[in-house]
N, C-alpha and C positions, 0 to 999 in steps of 0.2 A: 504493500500500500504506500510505501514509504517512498520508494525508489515512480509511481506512475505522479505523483504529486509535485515535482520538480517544476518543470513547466508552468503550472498552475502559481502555485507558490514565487518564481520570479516575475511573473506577468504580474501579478498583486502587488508585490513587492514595488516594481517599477512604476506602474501606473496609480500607487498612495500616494508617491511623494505629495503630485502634484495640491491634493488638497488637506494638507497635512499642516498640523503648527510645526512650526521648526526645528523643537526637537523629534519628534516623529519623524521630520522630513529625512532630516541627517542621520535618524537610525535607519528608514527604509533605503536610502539609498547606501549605506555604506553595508547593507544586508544584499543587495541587488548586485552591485559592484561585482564583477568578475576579478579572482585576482593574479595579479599577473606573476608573480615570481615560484609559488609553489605548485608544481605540475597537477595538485589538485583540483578537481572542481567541486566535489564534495568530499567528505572524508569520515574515518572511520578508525578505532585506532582496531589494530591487532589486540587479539583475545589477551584476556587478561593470563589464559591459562599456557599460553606459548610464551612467556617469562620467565627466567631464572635469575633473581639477583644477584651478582656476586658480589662479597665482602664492600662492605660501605655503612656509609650513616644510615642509608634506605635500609640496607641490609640488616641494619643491628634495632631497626625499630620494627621491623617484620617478626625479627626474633620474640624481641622481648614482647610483642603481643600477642605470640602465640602462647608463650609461656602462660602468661595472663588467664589467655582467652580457656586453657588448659584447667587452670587453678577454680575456672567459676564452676557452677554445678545447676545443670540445666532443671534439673526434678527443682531447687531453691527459684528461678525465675518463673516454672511453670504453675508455683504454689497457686495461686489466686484463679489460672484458668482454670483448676481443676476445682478448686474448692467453690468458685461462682455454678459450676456445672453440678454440683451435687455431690463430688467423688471425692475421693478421700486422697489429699497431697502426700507427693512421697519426701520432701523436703520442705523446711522450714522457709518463709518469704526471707531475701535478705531487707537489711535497712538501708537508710539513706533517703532518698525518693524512692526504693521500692516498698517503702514500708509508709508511704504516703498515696495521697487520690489518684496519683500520676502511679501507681504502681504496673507495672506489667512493657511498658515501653522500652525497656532495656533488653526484655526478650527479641522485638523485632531487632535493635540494631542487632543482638547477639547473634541472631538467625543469619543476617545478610553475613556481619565478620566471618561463621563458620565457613559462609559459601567462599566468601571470596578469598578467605586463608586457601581453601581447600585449591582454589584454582591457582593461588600463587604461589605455593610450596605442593602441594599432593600430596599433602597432608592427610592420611585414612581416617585418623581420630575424628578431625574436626566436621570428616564427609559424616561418618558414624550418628557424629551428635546432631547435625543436624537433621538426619533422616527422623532421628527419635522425635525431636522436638514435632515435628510433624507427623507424627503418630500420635503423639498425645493430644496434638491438636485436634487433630481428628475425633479420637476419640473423647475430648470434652465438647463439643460443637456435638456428636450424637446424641450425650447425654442431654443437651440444650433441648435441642428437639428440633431451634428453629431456625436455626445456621446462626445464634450469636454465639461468638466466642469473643472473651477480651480478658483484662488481669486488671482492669483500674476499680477505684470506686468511687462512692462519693461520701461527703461529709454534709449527713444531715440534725444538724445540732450538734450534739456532743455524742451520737450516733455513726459509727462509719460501717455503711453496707454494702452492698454488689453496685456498681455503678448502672448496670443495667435497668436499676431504678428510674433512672432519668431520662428516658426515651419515651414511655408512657404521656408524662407533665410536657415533654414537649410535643411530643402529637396531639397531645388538646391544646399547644398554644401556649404555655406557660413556659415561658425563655427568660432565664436569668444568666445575666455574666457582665463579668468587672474585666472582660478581658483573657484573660488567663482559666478562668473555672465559669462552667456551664452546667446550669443548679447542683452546685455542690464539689461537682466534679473537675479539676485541674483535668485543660485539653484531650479530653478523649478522644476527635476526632484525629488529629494529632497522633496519638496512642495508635492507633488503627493505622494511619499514614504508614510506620515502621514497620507493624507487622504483616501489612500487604506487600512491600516490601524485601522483606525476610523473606516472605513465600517466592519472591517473585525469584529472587537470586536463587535461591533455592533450585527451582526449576530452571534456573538455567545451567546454575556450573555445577549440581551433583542430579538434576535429572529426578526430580521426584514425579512421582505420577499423583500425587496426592496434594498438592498443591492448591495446583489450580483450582480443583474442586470446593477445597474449604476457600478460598476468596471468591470463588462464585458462592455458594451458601451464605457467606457472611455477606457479603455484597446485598443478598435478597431479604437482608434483614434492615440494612441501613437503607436500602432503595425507598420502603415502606416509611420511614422515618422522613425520610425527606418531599416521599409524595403527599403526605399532610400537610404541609407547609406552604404557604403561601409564599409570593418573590416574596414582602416585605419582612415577615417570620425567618424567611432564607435569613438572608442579611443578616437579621440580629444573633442565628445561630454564627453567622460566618464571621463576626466580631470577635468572637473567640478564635484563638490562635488555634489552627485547624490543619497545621501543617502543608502536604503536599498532597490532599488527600483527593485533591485533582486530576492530579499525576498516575494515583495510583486506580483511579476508573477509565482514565484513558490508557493507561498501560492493559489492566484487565480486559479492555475492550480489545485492544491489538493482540492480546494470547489467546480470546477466546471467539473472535468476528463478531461478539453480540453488539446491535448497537443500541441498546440500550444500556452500558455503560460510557458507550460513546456519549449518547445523548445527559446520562448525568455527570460526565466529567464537565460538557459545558456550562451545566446548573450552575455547579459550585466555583460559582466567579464571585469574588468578594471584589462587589464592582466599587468601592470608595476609594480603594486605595489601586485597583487594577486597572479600571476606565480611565482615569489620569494618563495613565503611563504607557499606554494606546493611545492615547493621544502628544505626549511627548511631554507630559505636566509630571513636574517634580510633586510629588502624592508624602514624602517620604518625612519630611522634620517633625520629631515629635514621636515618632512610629517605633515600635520595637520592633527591631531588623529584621533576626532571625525568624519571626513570625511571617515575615513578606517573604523573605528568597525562596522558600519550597512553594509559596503559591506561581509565582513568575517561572521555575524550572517547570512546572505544571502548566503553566501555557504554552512553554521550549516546546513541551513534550505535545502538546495540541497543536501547536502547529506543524512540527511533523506528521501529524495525524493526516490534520485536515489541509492544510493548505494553508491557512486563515493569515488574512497580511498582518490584520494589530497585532495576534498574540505575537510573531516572531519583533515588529516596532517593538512592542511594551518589554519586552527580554531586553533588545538590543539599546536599549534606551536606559532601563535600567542596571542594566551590567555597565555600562558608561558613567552612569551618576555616579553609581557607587564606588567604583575605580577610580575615579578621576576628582571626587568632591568630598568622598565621605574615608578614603582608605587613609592607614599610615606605613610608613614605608616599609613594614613586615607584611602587607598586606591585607592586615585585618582591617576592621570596622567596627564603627560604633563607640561609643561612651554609655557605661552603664548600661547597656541591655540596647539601647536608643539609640536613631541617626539623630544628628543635633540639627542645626540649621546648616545647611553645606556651604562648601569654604571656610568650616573653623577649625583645621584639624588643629592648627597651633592653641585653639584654648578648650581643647578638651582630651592632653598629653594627663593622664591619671592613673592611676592603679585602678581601675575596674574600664580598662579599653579593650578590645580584640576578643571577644567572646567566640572559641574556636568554633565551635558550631556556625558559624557565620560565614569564616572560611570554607570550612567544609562543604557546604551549601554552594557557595561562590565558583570553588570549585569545579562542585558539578556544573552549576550554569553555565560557567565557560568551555567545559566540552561539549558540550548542545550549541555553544553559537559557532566554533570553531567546526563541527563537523556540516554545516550549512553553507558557510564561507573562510576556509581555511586564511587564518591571516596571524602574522607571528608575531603582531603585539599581544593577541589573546594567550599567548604563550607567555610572554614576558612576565605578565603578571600570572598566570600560574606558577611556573617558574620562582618567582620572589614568594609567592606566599605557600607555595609548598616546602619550600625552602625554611624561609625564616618563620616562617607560625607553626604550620602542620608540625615538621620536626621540633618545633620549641615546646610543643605543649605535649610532646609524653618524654616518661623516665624512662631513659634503656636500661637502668639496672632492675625496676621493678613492673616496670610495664608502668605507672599510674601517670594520670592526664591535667594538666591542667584547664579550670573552666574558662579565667580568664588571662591574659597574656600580657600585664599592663607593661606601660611605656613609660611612667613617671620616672622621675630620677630618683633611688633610693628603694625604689619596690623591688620582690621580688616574686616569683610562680608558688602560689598554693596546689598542691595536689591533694590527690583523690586518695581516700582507703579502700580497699581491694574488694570490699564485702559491706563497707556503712557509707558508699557516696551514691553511685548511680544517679548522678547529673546528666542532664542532655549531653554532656561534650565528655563523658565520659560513655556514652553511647556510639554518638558518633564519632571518636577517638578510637573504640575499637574496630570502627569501620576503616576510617582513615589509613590506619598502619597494618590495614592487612590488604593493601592494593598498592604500592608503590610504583609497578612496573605496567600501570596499566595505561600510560600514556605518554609512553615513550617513543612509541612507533606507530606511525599513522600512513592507512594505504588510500585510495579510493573509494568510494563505497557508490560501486557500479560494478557489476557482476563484467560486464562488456569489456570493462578496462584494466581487467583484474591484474595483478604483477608487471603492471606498466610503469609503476613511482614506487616508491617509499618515502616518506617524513620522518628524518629526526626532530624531535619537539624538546625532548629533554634528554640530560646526558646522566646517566645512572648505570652504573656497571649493570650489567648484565648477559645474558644468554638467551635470544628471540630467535623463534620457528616463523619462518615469510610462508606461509603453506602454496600461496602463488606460482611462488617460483622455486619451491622445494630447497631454502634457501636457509643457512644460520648463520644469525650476524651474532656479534660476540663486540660486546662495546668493551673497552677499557679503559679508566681515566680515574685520577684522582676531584674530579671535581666534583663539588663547587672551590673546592681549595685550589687545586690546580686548572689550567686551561687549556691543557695537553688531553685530544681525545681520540683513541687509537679503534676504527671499527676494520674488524673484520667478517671477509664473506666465510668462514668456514668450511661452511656447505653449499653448492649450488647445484641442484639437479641437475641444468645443463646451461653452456655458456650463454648469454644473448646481451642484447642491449635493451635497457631499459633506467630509470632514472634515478638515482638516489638525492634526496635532497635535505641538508642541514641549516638548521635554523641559527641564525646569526644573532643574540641578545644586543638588544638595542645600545646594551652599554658598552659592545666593543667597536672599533670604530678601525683595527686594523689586524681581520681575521686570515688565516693562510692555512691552505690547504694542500697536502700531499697524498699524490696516488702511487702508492707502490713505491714512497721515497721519490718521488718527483712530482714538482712544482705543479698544482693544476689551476691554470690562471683564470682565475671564478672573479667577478665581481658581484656584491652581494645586489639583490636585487630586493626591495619588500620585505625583508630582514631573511632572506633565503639563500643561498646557494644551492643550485640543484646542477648537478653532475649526471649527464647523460651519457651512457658511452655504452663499447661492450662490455661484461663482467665475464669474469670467472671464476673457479672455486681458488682462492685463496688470498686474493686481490685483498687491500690494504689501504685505508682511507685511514689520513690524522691529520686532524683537525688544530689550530692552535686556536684561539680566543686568549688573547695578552688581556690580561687585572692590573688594572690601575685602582688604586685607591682616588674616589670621587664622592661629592659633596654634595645634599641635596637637600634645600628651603624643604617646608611643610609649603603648599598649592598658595597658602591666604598671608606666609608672612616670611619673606627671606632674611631675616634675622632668625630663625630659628630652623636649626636644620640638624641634620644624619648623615651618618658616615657607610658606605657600602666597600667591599675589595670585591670587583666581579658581581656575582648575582647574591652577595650574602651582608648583612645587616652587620657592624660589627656593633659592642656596646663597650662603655668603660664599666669597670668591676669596679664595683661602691661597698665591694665588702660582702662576709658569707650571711646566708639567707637566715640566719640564727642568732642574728646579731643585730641592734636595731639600728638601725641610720637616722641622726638625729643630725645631720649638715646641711646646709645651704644646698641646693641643688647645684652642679657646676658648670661654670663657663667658659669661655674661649675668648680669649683677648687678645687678637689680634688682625692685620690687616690681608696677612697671608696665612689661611686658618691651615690649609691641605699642606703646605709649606711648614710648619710645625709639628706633624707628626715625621717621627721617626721607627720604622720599620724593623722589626725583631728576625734577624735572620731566620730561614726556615729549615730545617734538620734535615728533612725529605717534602717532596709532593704534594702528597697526602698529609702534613702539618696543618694545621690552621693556622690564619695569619694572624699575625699579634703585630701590635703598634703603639707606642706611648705616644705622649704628649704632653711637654714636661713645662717649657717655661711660659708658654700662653696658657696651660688650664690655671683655674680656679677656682677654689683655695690652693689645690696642691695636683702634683702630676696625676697625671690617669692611665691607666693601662685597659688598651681594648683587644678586646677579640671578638669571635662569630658571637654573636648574640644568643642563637638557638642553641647553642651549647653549655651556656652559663645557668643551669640550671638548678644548682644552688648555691648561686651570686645574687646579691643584689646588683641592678645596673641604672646606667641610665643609658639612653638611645638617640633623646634629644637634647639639642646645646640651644643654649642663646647665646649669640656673636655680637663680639662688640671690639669695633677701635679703640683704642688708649682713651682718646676722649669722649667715647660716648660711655667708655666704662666709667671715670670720675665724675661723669652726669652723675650717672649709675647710684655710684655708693653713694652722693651725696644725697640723693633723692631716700634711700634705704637709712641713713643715717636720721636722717629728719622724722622718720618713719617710726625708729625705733625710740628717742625721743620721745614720741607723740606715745608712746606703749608705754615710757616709763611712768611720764605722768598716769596715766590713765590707773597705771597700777598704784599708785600712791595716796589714787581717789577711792578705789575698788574697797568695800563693804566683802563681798566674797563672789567666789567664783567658780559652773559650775560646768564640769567638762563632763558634757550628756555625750552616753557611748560609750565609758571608759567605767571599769567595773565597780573598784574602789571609790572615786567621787559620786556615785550614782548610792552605792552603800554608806557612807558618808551622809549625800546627803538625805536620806528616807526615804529614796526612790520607791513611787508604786505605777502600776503601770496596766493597760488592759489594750490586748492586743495593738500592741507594741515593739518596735523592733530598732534595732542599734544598726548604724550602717558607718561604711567610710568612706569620704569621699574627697580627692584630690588631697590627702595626707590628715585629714581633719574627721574627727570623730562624732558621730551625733546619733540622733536619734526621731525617730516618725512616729505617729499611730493611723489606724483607719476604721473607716465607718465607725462604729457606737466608743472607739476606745480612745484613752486620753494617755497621759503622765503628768504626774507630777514629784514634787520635792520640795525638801524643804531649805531656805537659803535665812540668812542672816541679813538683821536690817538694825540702824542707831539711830535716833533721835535726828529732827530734818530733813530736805529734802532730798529723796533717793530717785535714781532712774534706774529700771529693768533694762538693760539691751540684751537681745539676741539675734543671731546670727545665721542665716541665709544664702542659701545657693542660688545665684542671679536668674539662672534659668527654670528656675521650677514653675510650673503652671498650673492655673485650676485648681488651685488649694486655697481652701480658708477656714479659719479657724480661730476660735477663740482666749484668750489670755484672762486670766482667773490671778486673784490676790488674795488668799485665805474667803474664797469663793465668791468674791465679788469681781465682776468681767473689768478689767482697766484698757480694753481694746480687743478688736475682729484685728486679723492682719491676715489677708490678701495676697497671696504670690502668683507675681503674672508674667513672669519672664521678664519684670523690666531693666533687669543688671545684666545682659550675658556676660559669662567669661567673666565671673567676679563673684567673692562672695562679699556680703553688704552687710551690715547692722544696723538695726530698728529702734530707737530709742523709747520705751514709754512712762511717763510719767508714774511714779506711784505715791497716790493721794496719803496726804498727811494721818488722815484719820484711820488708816489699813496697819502704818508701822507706828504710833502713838503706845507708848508705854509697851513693845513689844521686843523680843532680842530675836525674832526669826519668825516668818509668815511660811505658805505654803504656796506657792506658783504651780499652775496648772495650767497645761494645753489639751484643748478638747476642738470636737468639730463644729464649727459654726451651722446654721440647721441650711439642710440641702447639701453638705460637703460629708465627703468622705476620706480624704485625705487630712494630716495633719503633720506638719512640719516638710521634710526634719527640717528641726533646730541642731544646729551645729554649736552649742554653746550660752550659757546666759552668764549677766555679768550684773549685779548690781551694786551701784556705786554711785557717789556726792557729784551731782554738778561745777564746773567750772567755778570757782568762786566769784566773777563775772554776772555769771550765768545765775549760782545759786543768791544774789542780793539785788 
């Protein structure tokens, strides 16, 4: 179906532009474009299961995830399907989120990792385990009776039951959701997304027959559920983060020719944030990420279906935005969970950035636009961010993941426990490292044209079967460290000509190639070299791609920038991750910044590069290396640069700054650092749904819907003012401020500060602290708000003397 819709698809394609807003226009025509350097026209990579990696970083994260994947115990993830079915589990649920609403979703990722372990190493254990799991499926879905199967549940009061509960209340109409939980239940559709899925891989790289059948059955359970529903009911279910669950009725629909899962993949359009970006409108500031990227791969995958010109625009537009406006230079995305407003990446560098999940996601998208229109920027950035995130965010000694990846100066990676985390990114992290070699090599995808090209996209040792041309290539190279890349033909059924082509990374600017030890005079073309000639079995292609150490602004501010050698992120080491970093974050003072580092000779190849920076950092020298490796360092990633003279602006602006801090404290009554354990027990913290957070190094704390906090602070004779403290961009919060239960103000947050935290001043009436040594402050929801805070801090303390007469 995939291969008659060609035609179709670039006639749309071409003929949108012309009534298109602009950005639509620029994605449909850079979708339509023919490209000219790689002998592709459409493309496809080689199977994931004609890979062998040999020794490398890729290699050693392959490893330790099998170990992992080894250690978990599928009867422990299948508890909740079998116990929702009536049957009695053969293992205990683990904890973490499996032991929450969202329970059971770690079985799909687990499902798809077995599969695709199983294709990447031939691994029989992991074929084994995942046969079983699909036997159990099976057999809880008969005990069902009615093709549901699932592991989540929901939360009704202080009640937690079978989530299956809450399909009933929404077939009559009764839809509740904040978001994230849909009456009661954290993302079940979502939930489902994975383990159709799992089923799906399943069936492909160990070949179940059993599969398909249980996501047809389950499929005739959620059909029902959504043909109750009216469009506008749609929508308010699809407000909930719903995963890719698009995706996976148009995949179902393509395994089994039914077209009524065709026709409900279209249903489930969450057109608020997807009709936007069909039309070329930025839908995204404000939005929690990860919740958009599987609904947008789910139109990738619709429009390979169908033809359809917006879905592939809406793709092509938003892989753009979010590359080019919301990424930072590891390739992730996001602040806190959120895109912010695009073009800030410089004011939202924090410890809660790069949520790998996001990646991952990102990832996939970009093999769906690259197999439509091979082009080798989409590489570039796969490339950087399977690089510097994918790899940063697991341990290779014990296989554990981190959720988020931040970039502050002084942070460093949280990891996961083996058995009490089961995070999303600890889902999709076991997917992640059990595919490394799956897009390395990319042929046609046109049966007509078959072992006419090959594409190198990425350079990872390995061992690849061409089934084409009965052919093994055998790549060797140390990189990303090195830029020496040696392939060989191995094997070739029999001589011929046809075209090998290597992808050129946009940051080398003076690549050289040799065939068989002689010069082959390529000039790169679209970031490509393609090399057509005759082949033989033994023939010999290496490739050089020279690393320079280079410097590169955040999009919105070139005072603040990153350092790369070749395609890898390096960081300075701020010390081990067990240690707490209580310094200034560091700078670079001077006028020739790349000019200041000096380069750590390297031992061998295969070393990582190392580099100080001695008398322009400060406070004191730095020593960098790859970033993704610093995995129980703290780092920093970003610098802000400055001349001699605009650093002595600098400190004296900081100097005046701190000044203003002393006085402040010389006025201060007491001071109460919400988020932080001790001060909170100190001072008689009580709290009702409630929660501590941290945000750009500052500790605080929020409530929601019906819950408050309070505590109790210190107050003396005269007038006192309450301040606290505020993250510039929070929005749609309000809430009220209490003085020993009398309200002294509503306050408001409406994103009026970005990129700043602020302080609120309020007066507190004389007759609140009169004959008292300490009141009670309280923040609660102002009526209609569900939100409260965070407060990052209160402080109460004497006005200016000025001020106080």
């Amino acid at each position: 179906m995939i291969d008659t819709q060609c035609g179709r698809r670039s006639f749309l394609l071409g003929s949108a532009a012309a009534v298109l807003t602009p950005g639509a226009a620029q994605a449909a025509s850079r979708l339509a474009a023919r490209p000219s350097a790689t002998p592709l026209e459409r493309a496809r990579p080689l199977p994931l299961s004609a890979t062998r990696l040999l020794p490398s970083p890729y290699a050693d994260a392959v490893d330790a995830n099998r170990r992992y994947l080894l250690q978990l115990e599928p009867d422990r993830l299948l508890h909740n399907f079998l116990v929702h079915a009536g049957l009695e589990p053969k293992g205990e649920a683990y904890g973490g989120w499996e032991g929450d609403t969202i329970a059971g979703h770690t079985l799909g990722h687990y499902m798809t990792a077995l599969a695709l372990m199983h294709a990447q190493t031939g691994d029989a254990e992991c074929a084994r385990r995942a046969l079983y799991i699909v036997d159990e499926l099976e057999r809880a879905q008969k005990a069902s009776g009615d093709g549901y199967v699932a592991g989540f549940t929901r939360r009704n009061g202080d009640v937690v039951e079978d989530g299956k509960a809450i399909f009933p209340e929404i077939m009559a109409g009764e839809i509740r959701s904040a978001g994230f939980d849909l009456n009661g239940c954290w993302v079940p559709f979502y939930n489902w997304h994975k383990l159709y899925a799992g089923l799906f891989d399943i069936q492909t790289w160990i070949g179940s027959d059993k599969a398909i059948p249980i996501a047809v059955s389950l499929s005739g359970y959620i059909e029902k559920v959504f043909a109750s529903l009216d469009d506008t009911q749609l929508q308010t279910v699809l407000d909930c983060e719903h995963g890719g669950i698009n995706e996976s009725f148009a995949e179902l629909h393509v395994r089994t020719g039914d077209p009524r899962w065709l026709a409900l993949a279209e249903r489930i359009r969450h057109r608020k944030v997807l009709d936007p970006l069909s039309r070329g409108e930025n839908s995204l500031p404000w939005i929690h990420a990860n919740t958009q990227i599987p609904k947008v791969i789910g139109l990738a995958r619709l429009h390979e279906i169908t033809g359809r010109a917006d879905h592939a625009i809406a793709a092509r537009y938003f892989w753009d935005t979010v590359v080019h406006r919301y990424s930072y230079v590891i390739g992730g995305n996001a602040d806190r969970e959120y895109f912010p407003d695009p073009d800030t990446v410089s004011r939202h560098i924090t410890e809660q950035t790069c949520e790998s999940c996001n990646t991952y996601n990102m990832l996939k998208l970009t093999r769906h636009l690259y197999a439509w229109r091979p082009e080798a920027s989409l590489f570039d950035y796969y490339e950087r961010a399977h690089i510097n995130h994918i790899l940063a965010q697991q341990r290779t000694d014990n296989g554990m993941f981190a959720y988020m990846v931040p970039l502050m100066s002084g942070t460093h990676r949280a990891w996961s426990d083996p058995f009490d985390s089961f995070w999303c990114c600890v889902g999709s992290g076991i997917e992640s490292h059990s595919k490394h070699g799956e897009s390395i090599w990319w042929e046609e995808d046109d049966q007509r044209k078959a072992g006419e090209a090959l594409v190198a996209n990425l350079y990872i040792p390995s061992r690849t079967q061409w089934s084409a041309r009965g052919a093994t290539l055998v790549m060797e190279t140390a990189y990303p460290f090195d830029g020496e890349i040696d392939i060989a033909l191995a094997e070739l059924a029999k001589p011929g000509t046809f075209t090998l082509a290597l992808r050129i990374p946009a940051w080398c600017d003076e690549p050289a190639v040799l065939i068989n030890g002689k010069a082959w005079k390529a000039t790169p073309a679209d970031g490509y070299i393609a090399i057509k000639r005759p082949w033989k079995r033994g023939d010999g292609i290496r490739l050089s791609l020279p690393m320079k150490l280079r410097m590169e602004p955040t999009p919105d501010d070139p005072s603040t920038v990153a350092f790369l050698r070749g395609p890898v992120v390096l960081a300075a080491d701020m010390g081990p991750a067990d240690k707490p970093f209580d310094g200034p974050a560091p700078v670079l003072v001077s006028s020739n910044v790349l000019g200041g580092f000096s380069p750590e000779p390297k031992p061998a190849p295969s070393a990582p590069p190392l580099y100080r920076a001695t008398e322009m950092a400060r406070p004191a020298p730095l020593a960098f290396a790859p970033f993704f490796q610093q995995r129980d360092r703290r780092t920093a990633v970003y610098f802000r640069r400055f001349t001699e003279e605009n650093w002595q602006v600098a400190q004296q602006a900081y100097a005046a700054e701190q000044a203003a801090l002393r006085d402040l404290d010389r006025r201060s009554v007491d001071v109460m650092h919400l988020g932080e354990m001790q001060p909170e027990r100190d001072h008689e913290l009580e709290s009702k749904i409630s929660y501590t957070t941290t945000y750009r190094g500052r500790h605080g704390r929020d409530a929601r819907f019906e819950g408050f906090f309070a505590f109790r602070m210190k107050v003396r004779p005269g007038p006192l003012i309450l301040r606290a403290t505020y993250w510039g961009e929070e929005r749609n919060r309000s809430f009220e401020i209490l003085v020993d239960g009398e309200k002294i103000a509503t306050q408001t947050l409406d994103a009026a500060h970005p990129g700043a935290f602020f302080d609120v001043d309020y007066a507190i009436p004389d007759h609140l602290t009169r004959g008292k040594d300490s009141v009670i402050v309280r923040f609660q929801a102002a009526p209609g708000s569900t939100r409260i805070g965070p407060v990052f801090g209160c402080r109460i303390f004497t006005p200016p003397k000025a001020q106080a007469t």
